[in-house]
C-alpha positions as CSV (number, residue, x, y, z in Angstrom):
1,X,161.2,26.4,75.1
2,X,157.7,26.6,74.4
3,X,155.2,22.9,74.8
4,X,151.5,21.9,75.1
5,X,149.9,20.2,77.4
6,X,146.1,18.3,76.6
7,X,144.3,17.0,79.3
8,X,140.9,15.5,78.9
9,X,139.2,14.4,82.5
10,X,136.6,11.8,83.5
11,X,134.1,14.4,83.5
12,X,134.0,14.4,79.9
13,X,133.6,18.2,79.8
14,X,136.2,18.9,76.7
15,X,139.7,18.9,76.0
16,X,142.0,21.3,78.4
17,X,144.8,23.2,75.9
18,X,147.2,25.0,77.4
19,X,150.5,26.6,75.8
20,X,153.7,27.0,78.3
21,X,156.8,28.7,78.4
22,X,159.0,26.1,80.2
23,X,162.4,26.6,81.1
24,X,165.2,24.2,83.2
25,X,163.7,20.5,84.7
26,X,162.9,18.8,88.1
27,X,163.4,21.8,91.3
28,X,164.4,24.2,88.7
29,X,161.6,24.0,86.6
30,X,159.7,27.4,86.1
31,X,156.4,27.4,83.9
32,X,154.6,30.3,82.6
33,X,151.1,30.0,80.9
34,X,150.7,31.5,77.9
35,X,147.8,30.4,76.5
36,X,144.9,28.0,77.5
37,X,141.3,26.9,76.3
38,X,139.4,24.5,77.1
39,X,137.4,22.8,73.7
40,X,134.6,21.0,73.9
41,X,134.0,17.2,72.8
42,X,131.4,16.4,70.1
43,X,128.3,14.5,72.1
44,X,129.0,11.1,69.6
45,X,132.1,11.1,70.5
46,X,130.8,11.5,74.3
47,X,128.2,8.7,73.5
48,X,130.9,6.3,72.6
49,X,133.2,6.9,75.2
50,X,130.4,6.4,77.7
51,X,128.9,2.9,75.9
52,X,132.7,1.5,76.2
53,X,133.4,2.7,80.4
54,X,129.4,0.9,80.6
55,X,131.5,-2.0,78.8
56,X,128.0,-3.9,78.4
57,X,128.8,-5.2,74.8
58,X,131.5,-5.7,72.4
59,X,133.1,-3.3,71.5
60,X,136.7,-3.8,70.1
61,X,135.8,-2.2,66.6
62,X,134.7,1.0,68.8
63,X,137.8,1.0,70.6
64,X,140.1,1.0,68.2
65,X,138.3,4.0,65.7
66,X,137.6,5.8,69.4
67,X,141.4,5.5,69.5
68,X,141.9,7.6,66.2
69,X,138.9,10.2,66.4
70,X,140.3,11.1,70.0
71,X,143.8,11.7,68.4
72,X,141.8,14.3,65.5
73,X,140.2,16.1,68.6
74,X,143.5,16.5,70.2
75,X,145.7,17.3,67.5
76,X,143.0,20.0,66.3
77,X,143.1,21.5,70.1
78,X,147.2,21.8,69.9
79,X,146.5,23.4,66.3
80,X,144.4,26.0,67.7
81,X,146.1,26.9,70.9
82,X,149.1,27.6,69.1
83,X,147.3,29.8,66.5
84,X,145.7,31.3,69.2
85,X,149.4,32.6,70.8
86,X,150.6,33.4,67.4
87,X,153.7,30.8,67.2
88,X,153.7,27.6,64.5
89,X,154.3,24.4,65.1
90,X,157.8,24.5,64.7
91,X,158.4,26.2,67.8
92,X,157.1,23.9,70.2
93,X,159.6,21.6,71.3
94,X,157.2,18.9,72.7
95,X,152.5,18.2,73.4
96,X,152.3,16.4,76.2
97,X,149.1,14.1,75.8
98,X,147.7,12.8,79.0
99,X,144.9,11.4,76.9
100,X,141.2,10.2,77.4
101,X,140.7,7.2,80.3
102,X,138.7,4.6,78.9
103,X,139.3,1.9,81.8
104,X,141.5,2.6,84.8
105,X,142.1,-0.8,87.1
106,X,144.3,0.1,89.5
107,X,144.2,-3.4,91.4
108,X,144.1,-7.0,90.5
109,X,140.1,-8.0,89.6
110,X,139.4,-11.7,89.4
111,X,141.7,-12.4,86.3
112,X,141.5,-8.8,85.1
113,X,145.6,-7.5,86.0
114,X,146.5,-4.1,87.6
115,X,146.2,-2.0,84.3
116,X,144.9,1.4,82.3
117,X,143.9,2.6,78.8
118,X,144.3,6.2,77.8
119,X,143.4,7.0,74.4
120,X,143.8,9.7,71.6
121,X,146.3,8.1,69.2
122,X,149.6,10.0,69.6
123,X,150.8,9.6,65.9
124,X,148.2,11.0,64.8
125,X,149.3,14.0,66.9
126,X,152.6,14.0,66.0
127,X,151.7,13.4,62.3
128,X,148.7,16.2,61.7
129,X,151.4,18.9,63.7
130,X,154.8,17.5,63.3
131,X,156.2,17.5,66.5
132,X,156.8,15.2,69.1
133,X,154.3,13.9,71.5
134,X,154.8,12.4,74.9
135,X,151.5,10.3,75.9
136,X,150.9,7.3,77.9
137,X,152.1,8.4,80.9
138,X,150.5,6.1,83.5
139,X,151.7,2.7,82.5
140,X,155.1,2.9,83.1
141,X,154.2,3.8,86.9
142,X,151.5,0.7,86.3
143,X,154.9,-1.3,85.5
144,X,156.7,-0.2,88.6
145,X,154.0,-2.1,90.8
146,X,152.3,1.7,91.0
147,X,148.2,2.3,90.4
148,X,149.1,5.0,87.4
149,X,147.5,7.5,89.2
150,X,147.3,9.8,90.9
151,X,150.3,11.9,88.8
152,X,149.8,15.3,89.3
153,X,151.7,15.1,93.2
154,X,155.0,15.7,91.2
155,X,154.1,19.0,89.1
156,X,152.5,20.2,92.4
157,X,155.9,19.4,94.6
158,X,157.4,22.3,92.3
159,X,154.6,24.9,91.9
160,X,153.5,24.8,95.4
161,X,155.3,23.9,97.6
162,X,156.4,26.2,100.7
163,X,158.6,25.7,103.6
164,X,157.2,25.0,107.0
165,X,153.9,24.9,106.0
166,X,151.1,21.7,105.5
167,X,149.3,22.0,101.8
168,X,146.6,20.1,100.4
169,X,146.3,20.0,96.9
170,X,142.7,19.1,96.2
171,X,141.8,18.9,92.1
172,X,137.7,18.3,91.7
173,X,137.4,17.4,88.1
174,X,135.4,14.4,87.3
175,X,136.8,12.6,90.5
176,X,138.3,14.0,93.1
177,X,141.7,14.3,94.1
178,X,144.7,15.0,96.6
179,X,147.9,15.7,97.2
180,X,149.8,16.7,100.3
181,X,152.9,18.8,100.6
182,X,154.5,18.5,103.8
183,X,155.7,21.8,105.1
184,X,159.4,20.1,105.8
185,X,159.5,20.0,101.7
186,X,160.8,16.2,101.7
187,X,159.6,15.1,98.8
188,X,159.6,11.3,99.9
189,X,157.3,12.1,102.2
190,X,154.7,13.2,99.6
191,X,151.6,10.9,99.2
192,X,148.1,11.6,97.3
193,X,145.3,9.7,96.3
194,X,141.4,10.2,94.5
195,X,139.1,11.4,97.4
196,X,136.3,9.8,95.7
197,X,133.8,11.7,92.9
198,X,134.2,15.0,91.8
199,X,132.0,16.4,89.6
200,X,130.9,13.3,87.6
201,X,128.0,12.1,89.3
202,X,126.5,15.8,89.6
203,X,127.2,16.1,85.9
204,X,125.4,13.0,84.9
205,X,122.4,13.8,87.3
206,X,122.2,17.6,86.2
207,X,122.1,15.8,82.8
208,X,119.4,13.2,83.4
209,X,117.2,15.5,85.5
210,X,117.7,18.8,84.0
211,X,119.4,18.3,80.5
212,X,121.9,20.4,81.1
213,X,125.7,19.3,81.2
214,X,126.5,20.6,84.7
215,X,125.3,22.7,87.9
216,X,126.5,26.0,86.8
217,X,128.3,28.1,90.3
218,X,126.3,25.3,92.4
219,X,122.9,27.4,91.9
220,X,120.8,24.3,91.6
221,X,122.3,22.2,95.1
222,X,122.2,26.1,96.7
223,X,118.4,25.8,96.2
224,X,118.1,22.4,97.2
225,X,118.2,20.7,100.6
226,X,120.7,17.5,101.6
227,X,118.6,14.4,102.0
228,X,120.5,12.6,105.2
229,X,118.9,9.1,104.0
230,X,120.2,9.5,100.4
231,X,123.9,11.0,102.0
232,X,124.2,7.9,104.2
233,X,123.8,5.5,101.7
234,X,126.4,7.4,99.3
235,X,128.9,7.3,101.9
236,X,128.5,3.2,102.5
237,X,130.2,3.2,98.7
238,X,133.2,1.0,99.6
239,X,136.0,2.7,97.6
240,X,135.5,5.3,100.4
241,X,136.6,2.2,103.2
242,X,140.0,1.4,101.3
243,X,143.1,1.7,102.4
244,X,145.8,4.0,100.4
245,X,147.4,4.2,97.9
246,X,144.0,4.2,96.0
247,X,142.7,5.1,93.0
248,X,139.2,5.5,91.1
249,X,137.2,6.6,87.9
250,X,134.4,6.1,85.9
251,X,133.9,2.4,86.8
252,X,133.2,3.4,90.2
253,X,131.1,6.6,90.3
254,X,130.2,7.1,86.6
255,X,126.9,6.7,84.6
256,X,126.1,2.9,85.5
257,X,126.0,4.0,89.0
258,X,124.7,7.5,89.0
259,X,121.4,6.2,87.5
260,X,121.3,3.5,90.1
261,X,121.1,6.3,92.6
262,X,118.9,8.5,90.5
263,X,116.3,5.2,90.8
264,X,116.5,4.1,93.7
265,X,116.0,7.9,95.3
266,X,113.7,8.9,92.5
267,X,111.1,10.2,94.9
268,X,113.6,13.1,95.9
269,X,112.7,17.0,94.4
270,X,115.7,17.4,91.8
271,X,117.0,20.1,93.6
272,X,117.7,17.8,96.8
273,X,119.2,15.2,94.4
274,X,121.5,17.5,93.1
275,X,122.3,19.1,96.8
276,X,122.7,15.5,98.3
277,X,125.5,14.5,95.5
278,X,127.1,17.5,96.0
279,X,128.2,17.4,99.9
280,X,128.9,13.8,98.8
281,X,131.6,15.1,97.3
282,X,132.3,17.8,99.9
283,X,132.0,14.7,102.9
284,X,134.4,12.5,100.8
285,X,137.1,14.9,100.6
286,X,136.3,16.1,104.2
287,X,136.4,12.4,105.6
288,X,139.4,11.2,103.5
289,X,141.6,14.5,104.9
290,X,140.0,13.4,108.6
291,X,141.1,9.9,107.8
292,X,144.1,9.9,106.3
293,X,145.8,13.6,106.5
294,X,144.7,15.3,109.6
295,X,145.9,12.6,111.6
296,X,149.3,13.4,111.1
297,X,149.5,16.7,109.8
298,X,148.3,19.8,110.7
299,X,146.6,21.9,107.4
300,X,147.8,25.0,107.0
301,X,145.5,25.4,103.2
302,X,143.7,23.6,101.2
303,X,143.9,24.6,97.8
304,X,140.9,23.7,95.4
305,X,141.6,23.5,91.1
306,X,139.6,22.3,88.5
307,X,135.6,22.8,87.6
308,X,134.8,22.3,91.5
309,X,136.7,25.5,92.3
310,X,133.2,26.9,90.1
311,X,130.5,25.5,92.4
312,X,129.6,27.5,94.9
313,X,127.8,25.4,97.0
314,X,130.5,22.3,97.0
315,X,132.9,25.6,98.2
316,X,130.5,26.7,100.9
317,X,130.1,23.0,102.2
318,X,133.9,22.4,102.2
319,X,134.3,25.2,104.3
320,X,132.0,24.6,106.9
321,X,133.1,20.9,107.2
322,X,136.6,21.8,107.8
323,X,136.1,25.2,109.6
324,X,139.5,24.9,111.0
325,X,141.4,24.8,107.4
326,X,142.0,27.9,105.0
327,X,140.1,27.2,101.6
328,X,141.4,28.7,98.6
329,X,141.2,28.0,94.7
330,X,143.2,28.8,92.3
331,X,141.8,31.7,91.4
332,X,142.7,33.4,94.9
333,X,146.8,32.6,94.2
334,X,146.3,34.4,90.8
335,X,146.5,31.0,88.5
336,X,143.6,28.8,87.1
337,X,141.5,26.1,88.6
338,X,140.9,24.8,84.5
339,X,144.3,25.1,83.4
340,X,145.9,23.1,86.1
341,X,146.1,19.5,85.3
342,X,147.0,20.6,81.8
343,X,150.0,22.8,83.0
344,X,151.1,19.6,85.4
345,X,151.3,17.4,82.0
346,X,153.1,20.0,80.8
347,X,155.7,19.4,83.6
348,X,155.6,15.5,83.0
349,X,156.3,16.1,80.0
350,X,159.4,18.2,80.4
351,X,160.9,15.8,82.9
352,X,160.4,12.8,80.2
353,X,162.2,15.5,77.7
354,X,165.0,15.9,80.1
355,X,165.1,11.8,80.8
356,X,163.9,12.9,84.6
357,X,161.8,10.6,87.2
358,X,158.7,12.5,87.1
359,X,156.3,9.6,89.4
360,X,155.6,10.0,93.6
361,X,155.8,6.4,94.7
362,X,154.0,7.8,97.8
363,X,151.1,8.9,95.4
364,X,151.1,5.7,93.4
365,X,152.3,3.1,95.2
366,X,155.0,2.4,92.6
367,X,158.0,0.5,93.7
368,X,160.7,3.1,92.5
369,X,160.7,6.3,90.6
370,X,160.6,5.7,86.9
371,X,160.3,8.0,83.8
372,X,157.0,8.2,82.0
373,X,155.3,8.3,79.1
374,X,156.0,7.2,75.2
375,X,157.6,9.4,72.7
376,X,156.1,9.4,69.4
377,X,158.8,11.2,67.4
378,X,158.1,14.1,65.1
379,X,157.9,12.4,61.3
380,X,159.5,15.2,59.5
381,X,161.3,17.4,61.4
382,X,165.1,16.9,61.1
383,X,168.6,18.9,61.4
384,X,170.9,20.2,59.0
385,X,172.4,16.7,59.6
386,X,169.3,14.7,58.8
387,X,168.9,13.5,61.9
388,X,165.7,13.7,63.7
389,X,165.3,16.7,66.4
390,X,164.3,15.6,69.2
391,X,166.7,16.1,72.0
């Protein structure tokens, strides 16, 4: 059967599309790609997302229409991908709508309860396309006593994973993050968590200092030098002290604080900025794998996805931090560093379809395995009996 998988990260970048091919659930699953685009967000709509994360004034009335214009952007990308593979919206059995995050709180805060809020309004999905949409995936996992996130670990348990042989999965979208795959392929064993930023703070600085949305291949840190002063101080951030299971987002290393940074080290050549925030990101992933990975497991890979799998220089400095681990991206096992989180919604998608666990407790810290995600029905499609097709 063929679904659609929409995955929009904290980096704001646009809204990943991918069309899949999937066929059987859980160890059997196979997944082919047969079409994937990534479209870009209007800069309002970027605006408004940012002024609610800075949550520095009311802004219910925001919320609520952000919650509807999201659900047009998304709805318009599942249109177009499946134009773009020449099907109609009658063959796709299911989208699989991970959503914007607007506010992630993976732990109790004052009187603020473990919670999270993804947004792009599934009806209006379902509605605009008529077919079914399976969204909200994290909150069950939130139910189970989990953080929500990270939820990738189980989509890469079935695409990656190889016997006898120690794998980290490391995505760098707008924050960064990991999963390992123990070579013995025991699937309790499996744990993940975010590394720390990604991309996001080199975004928002490339924005403030250069206007441009992002370091393109790394050339502006590659012609910079790492300022040890401004390094150190990054690397005090406490999120990087917790214990696991852990979880992060734009209320830890998004605009509020990227600026703070950008002032308080404003005597700094750009190009050093931009270099310092980049091994940031390289040290964070660096020291969590020291901290928490290495200890106990020996690496056979590393495997990089998402926009970081681009920049040259965060590749260069991962590679000479951990000299002693094989590097790849994507790219070098023949798949795509852009499409992957999309293609893993996909997957979490088709286990909710199939009534299938599809959460790592390791990853989350959830109690129990538990299936995810709402179903939004499709409003007009029916049998020959009348009754609505859904399984």
């Amino acid at each position: 059967m063929y679904a659609v998988g929409l995955m929009s990260g904290t980096s704001l970048d646009g809204i990943d599309a991918v069309l899949c091919e999937v066929h059987g659930h859980s160890t059997n699953t196979k997944v082919k790609v047969i079409a994937f685009e990534t479209f870009s967000l209007d800069e309002e709509i970027k605006d408004e997302i940012k002024k609610v994360v800075r949550n520095d004034s009311p802004v219910t009335d925001l919320i609520t229409s952000l919650n509807f214009k999201l659900g047009y952007e998304f709805s318009k990308a599942v249109k177009n991908i499946i134009q773009k593979a020449g099907l109609k919206s009658e063959d796709i059995a299911f989208v699989a709508s991970h959503g914007q995050t607007l506010y992630h709180l993976p732990k109790d805060k004052g009187n603020l309860v473990r919670s999270t809020l993804q947004m792009g309004e599934p009806a209006i999905i379902a509605y605009e396309n008529d077919v079914a949409v399976i969204s909200n995936f994290r909150v069950m996992d939130v139910a189970a006593g989990g953080e929500g996130a990270p939820l990738v670990p189980f989509s890469e348990i079935i695409l990656y994973g190889e016997e006898g042989k120690n794998i980290a999965l490391q995505n760098i979208g707008g924050i960064g993050n990991v999963t390992l795959l123990p070579g013995n392929q025991d699937s309790s064993l499996v744990f993940a968590f975010d590394t720390g930023p990604g991309n996001m703070m080199i975004d928002e600085a490339m924005k403030v200092l250069y206007g441009k949305n992002y370091d393109e291949g790394g050339k502006t840190a590659l012609s910079g030098t790492v300022n040890e002063e401004m390094l150190k101080f990054l690397l005090s951030h406490p999120y990087l002290e917790m214990k696991l299971p852990k979880s992060t987002g734009r209320e830890d290393f998004g605009e509020v604080y990227t600026n703070e940074i950008l002032n308080k080290f404003n005597e700094l050549k750009h190009e050093d900025i931009i270099a310092t925030l980049t091994m940031f990101t390289a040290q964070t992933i660096n020291e969590s794998y020291r901290r928490f990975i290495m200890d106990k497991y020996a690496l056979s890979k590393v495997i990089i996805g998402g926009g970081g799998a681009h920049n040259m220089a965060l590749l260069t400095n991962l590679r000479e931090l951990l000299p002693e681990v094989q590097v790849l991206t994507q790219e070098d096992l023949g798949m795509s560093s852009d499409a992957k989180e999309a293609v893993a919604f996909v997957v979490l998608g088709n286990e909710t379809y199939h009534r299938s666990f599809s959460n790592v407790p390791g990853a989350t810290g959830a109690k129990e395995q538990v299936i995810l995600g709402s179903i939004t029905l499709a409003p007009r499609r029916f049998d020959q009996k009348g009754e609505n097709k859904w399984l």
